[in-house]
C-alpha positions in Angstrom: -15.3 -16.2 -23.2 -15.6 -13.0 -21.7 -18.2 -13.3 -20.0 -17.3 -16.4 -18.7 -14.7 -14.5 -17.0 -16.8 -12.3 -15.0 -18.9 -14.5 -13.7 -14.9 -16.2 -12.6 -14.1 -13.2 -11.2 -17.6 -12.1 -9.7 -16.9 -12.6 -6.0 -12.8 -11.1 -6.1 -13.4 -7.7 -8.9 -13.7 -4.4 -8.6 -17.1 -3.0 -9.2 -17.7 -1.5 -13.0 -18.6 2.0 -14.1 -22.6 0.3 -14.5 -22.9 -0.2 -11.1 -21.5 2.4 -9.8 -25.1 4.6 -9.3 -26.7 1.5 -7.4 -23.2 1.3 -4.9 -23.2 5.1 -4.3 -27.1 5.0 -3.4 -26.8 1.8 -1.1 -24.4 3.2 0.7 -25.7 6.9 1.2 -28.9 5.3 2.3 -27.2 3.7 5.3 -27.2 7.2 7.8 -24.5 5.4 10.0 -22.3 5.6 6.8 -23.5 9.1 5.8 -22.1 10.1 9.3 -18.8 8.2 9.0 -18.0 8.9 5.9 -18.9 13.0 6.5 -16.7 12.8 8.9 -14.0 11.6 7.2 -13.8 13.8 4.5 -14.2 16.8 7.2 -10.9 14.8 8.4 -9.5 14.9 5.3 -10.0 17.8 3.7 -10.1 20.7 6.3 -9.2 18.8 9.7 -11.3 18.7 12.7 -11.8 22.3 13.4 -14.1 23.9 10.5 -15.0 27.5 9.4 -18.8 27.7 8.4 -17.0 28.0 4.5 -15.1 24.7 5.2 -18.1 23.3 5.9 -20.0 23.7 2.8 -17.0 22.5 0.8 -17.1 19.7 2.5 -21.0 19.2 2.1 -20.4 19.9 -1.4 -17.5 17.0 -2.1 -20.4 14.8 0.2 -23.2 15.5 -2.1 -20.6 15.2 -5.4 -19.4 11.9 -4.2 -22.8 10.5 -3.5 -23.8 11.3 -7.0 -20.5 10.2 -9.1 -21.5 8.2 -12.3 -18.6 5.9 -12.5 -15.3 4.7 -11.2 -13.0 7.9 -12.8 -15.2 10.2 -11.5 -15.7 8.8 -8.2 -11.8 9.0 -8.0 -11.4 12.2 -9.4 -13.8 13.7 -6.6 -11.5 11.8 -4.2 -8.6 14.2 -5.3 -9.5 17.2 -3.2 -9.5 15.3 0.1 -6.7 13.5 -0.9 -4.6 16.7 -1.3 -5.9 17.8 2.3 -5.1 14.5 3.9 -1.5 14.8 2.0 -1.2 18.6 2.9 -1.6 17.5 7.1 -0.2 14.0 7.4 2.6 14.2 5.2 5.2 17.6 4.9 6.8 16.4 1.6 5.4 13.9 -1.4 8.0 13.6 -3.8 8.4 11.0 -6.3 11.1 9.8 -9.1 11.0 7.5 -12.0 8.0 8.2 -13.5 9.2 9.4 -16.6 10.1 4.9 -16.1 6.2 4.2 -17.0 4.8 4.7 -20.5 0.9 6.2 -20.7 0.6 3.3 -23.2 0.8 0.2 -21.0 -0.5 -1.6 -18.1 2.1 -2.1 -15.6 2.0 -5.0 -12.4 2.9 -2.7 -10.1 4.9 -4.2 -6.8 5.8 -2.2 -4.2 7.3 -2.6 -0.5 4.4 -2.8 1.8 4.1 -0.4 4.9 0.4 0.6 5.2 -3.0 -1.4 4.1 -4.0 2.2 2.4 -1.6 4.7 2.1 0.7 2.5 0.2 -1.7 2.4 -2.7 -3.3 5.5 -2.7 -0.3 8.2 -2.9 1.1 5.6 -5.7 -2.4 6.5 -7.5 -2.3 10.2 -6.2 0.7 10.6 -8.0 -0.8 8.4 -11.0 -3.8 10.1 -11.4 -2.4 14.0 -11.1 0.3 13.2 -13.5 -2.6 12.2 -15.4 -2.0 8.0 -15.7 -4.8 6.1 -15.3 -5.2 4.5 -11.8 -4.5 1.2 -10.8 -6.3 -1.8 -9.4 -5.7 -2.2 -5.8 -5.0 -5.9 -4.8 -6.6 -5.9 -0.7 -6.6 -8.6 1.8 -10.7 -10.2 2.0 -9.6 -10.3 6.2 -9.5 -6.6 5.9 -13.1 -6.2 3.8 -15.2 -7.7 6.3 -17.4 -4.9 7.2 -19.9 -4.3 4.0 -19.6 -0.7 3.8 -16.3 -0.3 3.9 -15.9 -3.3 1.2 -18.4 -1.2 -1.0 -16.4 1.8 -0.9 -13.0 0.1 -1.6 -14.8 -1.6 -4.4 -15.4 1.8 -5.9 -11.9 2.8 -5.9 -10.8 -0.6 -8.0 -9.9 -2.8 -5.0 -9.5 -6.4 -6.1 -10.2 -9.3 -2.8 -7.2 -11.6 -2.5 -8.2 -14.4 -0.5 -7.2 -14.8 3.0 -7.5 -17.9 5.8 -8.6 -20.9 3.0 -7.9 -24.0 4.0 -7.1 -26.8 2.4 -4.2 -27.7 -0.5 -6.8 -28.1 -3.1 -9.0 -25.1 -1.8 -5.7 -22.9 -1.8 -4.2 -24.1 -5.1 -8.1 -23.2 -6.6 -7.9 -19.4 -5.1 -4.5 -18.7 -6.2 -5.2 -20.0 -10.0 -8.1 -17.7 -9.8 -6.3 -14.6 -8.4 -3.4 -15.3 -10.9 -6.1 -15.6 -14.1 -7.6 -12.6 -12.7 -4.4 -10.7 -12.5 -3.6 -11.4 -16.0 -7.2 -10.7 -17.4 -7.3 -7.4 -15.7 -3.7 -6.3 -17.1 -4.3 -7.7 -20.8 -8.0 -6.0 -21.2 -8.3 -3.5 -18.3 -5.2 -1.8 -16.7 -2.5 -1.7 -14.2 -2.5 -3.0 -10.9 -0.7 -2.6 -8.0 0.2 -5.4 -5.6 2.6 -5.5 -2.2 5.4 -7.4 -2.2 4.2 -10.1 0.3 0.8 -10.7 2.7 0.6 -8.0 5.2 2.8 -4.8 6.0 6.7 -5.0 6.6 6.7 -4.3 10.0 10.1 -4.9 10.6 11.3 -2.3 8.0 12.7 -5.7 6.3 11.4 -5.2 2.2 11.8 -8.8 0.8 9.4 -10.4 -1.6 7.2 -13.9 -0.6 7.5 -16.9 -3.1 3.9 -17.5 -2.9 3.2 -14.1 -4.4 5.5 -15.1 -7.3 4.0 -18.3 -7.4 1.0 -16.6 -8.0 1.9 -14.6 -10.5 3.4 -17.4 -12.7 0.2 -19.9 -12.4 -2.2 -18.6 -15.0 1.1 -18.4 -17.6 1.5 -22.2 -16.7 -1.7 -23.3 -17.4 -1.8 -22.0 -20.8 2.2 -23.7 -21.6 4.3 -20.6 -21.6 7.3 -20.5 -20.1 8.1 -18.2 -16.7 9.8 -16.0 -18.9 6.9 -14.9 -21.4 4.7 -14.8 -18.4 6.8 -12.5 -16.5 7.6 -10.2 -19.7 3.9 -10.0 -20.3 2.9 -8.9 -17.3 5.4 -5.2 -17.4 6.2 -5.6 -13.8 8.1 -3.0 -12.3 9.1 -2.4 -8.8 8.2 0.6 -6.5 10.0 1.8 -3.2 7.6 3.8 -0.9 9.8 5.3 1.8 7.5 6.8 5.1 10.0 8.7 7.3 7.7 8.2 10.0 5.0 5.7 10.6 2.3 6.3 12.3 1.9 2.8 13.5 5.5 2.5 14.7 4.9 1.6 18.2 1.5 -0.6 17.1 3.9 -2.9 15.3 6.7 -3.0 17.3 4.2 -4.2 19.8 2.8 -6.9 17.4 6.5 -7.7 16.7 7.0 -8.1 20.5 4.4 -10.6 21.4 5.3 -13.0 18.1 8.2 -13.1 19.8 7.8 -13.8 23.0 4.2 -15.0 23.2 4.1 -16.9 19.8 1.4 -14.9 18.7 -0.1 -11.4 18.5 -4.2 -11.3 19.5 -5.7 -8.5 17.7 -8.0 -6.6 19.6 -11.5 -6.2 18.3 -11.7 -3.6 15.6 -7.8 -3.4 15.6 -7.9 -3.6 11.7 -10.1 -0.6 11.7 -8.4 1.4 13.9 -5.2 0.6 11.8 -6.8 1.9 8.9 -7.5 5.0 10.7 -4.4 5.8 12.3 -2.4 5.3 9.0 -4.2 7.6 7.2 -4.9 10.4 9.5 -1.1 10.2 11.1 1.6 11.8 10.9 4.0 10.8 8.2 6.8 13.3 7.9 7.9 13.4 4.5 7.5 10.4 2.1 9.0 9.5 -1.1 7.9 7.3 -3.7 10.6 5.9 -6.4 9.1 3.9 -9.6 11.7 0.8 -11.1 12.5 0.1 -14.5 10.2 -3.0 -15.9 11.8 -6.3 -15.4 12.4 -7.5 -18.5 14.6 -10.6 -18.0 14.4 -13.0 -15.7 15.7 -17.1 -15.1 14.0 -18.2 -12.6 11.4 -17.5 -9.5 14.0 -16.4 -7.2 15.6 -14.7 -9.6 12.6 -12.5 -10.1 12.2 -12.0 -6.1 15.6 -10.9 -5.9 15.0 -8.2 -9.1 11.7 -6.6 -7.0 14.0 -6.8 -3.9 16.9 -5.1 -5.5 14.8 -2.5 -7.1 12.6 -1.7 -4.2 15.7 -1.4 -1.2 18.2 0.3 -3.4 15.7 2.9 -4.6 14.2 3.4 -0.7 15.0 7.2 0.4 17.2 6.9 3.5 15.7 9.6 6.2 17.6 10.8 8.9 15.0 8.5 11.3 16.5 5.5 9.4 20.2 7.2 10.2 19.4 7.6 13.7 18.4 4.4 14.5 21.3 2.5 12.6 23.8 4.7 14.8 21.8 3.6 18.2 21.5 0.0 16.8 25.2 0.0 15.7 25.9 1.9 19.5 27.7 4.9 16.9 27.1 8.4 18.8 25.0 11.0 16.7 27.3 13.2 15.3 24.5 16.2 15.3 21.4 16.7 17.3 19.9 19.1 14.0 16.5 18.7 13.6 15.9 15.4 11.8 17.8 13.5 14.2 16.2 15.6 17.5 12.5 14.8 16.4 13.3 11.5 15.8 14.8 11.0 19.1 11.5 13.3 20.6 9.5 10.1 18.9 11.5 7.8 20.2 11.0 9.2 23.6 7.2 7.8 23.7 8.0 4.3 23.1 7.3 1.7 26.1 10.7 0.8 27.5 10.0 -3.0 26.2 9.3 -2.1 22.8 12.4 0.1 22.4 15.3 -2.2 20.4 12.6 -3.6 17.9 11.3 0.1 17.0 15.1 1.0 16.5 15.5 -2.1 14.1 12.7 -1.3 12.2 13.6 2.4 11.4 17.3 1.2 11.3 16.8 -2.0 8.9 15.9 -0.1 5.7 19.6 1.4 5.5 21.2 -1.9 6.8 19.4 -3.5 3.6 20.4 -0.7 1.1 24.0 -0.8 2.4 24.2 -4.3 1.8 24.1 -3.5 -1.8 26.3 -1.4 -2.3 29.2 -3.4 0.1 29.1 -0.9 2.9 29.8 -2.0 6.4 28.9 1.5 8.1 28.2 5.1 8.5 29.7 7.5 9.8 29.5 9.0 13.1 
């Protein structure tokens, strides 16, 4: 039975700790990759400029990496760059509710959805040094594309959900085996985290797609149980990742733009990449990560959506960027010019004229969301 499930699951998992030598060689034999991926980690763990001891710890965690025996300790060797990348892009991880998740379990992680890597790897960062296993990363396949970079997001438990199938029957056939998958993984192998909906919030709106619950209550179907004992046995529980900046503001407010007035947004060649990039390597500010309490009753579909809604907008940390922009959408005056609300306004400063109102909305609409639940019309001035 087993086995076959992995040859169901062949083409969507993540790769195991066996073939993690043959990966790792692959890849270092390409030198493009060598070259990329040394510069990255220069990137990452020391920035761009380098004293000659910098660069031997970097050619060190390059030579470690290459030679990493399976998945825990390619991650492990990950930590170090990690910690740089953290230490220069973001000036404050914090986190709450972790003392939520038991060492005991595997958990379906959901979380609100901002950025393609970020999201999921300060989620593990904070997993893995509070020493919880990692999770599974569910990944868009339009984003793994390009072999290499599919290889190395392999490695670090990335999972392919399909993307652009057409067809009812063709659809319906992907999402039973993403669901059976999903359920496998969580009953015999470990967490897994998931966003909330396909592609990134850009709007600063956090609400949950029915298809991804749809998904999740498939595989419980076919075998006769009840949306109830599905949901139950899959320990999902809700996480709020709140950026107070993002480094693709002004990229998605321009995306937002032309949906709007041109029906569609054109993606430039390589845009994905350079997406990729820019998330990781910008400037975050300070970031907070909140874990849920596991959902542990639910009625119906919507009802669930609305539970992973609730959890993840009421537990978003508010920053004074989402308080500046509420007062300019809501034409209230700053009462202060302190520093949260003068760097935000610096920022602002460097958006195209065009662009302006839908950058405000999507700084502003995380607080509009969170005060919606707790029956407050405003803020103060």
């Amino acid at each position: 039975m087993q086995e076959q499930k992995s040859n169901e699951f062949e083409d969507i998992r993540p790769y195991r700790d066996d073939e993690v030598p043959a990966v790792l060689n692959g890849l270092f034999s390409n030198p493009i990759f060598c070259s990329v991926f040394w510069l990255g980690l220069k990137a990452a763990e020391s920035g761009w400029n380098l004293s000659p001891k910098d660069i031997r710890k970097v050619n060190d965690s390059f030579r470690q990496i290459k030679n990493a025996k399976n998945v825990d300790e390619f991650q492990w060797l990950l930590k170090e760059p990690v910690e740089g990348l953290i230490k220069r892009t973001i000036d404050d991880l914090t986190y709450s509710g972790l003392d939520n998740v038991s060492k005991d379990k595997n958990y379906l992680f959901v979380s609100n959805h901002r950025d393609i890597v970020m999201d999921p790897a300060l989620i593990n960062y904070i997993l893995k040094t509070n020493y919880y296993n990692t999770t599974a990363i569910a990944t868009g396949s339009n984003l793994l594309n390009n072999r290499p970079i599919r290889d190395l997001m392999k490695l670090n438990k990335i999972f392919v959900i399909k993307r652009g199938v057409n067809g009812t029957k063709e659809k319906l056939n992907v999402m039973n085996t993403q669901s059976e998958f999903i359920h496998d993984y969580l009953t015999n192998k470990g967490s897994i985290w998931i966003a909330q909906r396909e592609g990134r919030a850009k709007d600063g709106n956090d609400f949950t797609k029915s298809g991804l619950i749809n998904m999740f209550s498939l595989a419980g179907k076919e075998r006769g149980k009840t949306l109830t004992d599905t949901i139950i046995n899959m320990n999902i529980l809700p996480v709020s990742i709140s950026y107070e900046y993002d480094p693709l503001d002004i990229e998605k407010s321009r995306e937002l733009f032309d949906k709007k007035n041109n029906g569609r947004h054109t993606k430039r060649f390589l845009e994905d990449i350079s997406s990729m990039r820019k998330g990781i390597f910008g400037y975050k500010g300070r970031v907070n990560v909140a874990f849920g309490t596991q959902i542990t009753q639910i009625d119906s579909k919507r009802g669930l959506a609305a539970e992973i809604d609730k959890q993840i907008i009421t537990n978003y940390k508010i920053w004074p960027s989402n308080e500046v922009a509420y007062k300019i959408v809501k034409d209230i005056p700053p009462s202060s010019f302190e520093g949260g609300t003068i760097k935000f306004l610096d920022r602002r400063e460097k958006v195209p004229f065009h662009l302006i109102d839908i950058f405000d909305e999507m700084y502003a609409n995380p607080l509009i969301n969170k005060m919606k639940y707790s029956n407050q019309n405003t803020i103060e001035a």
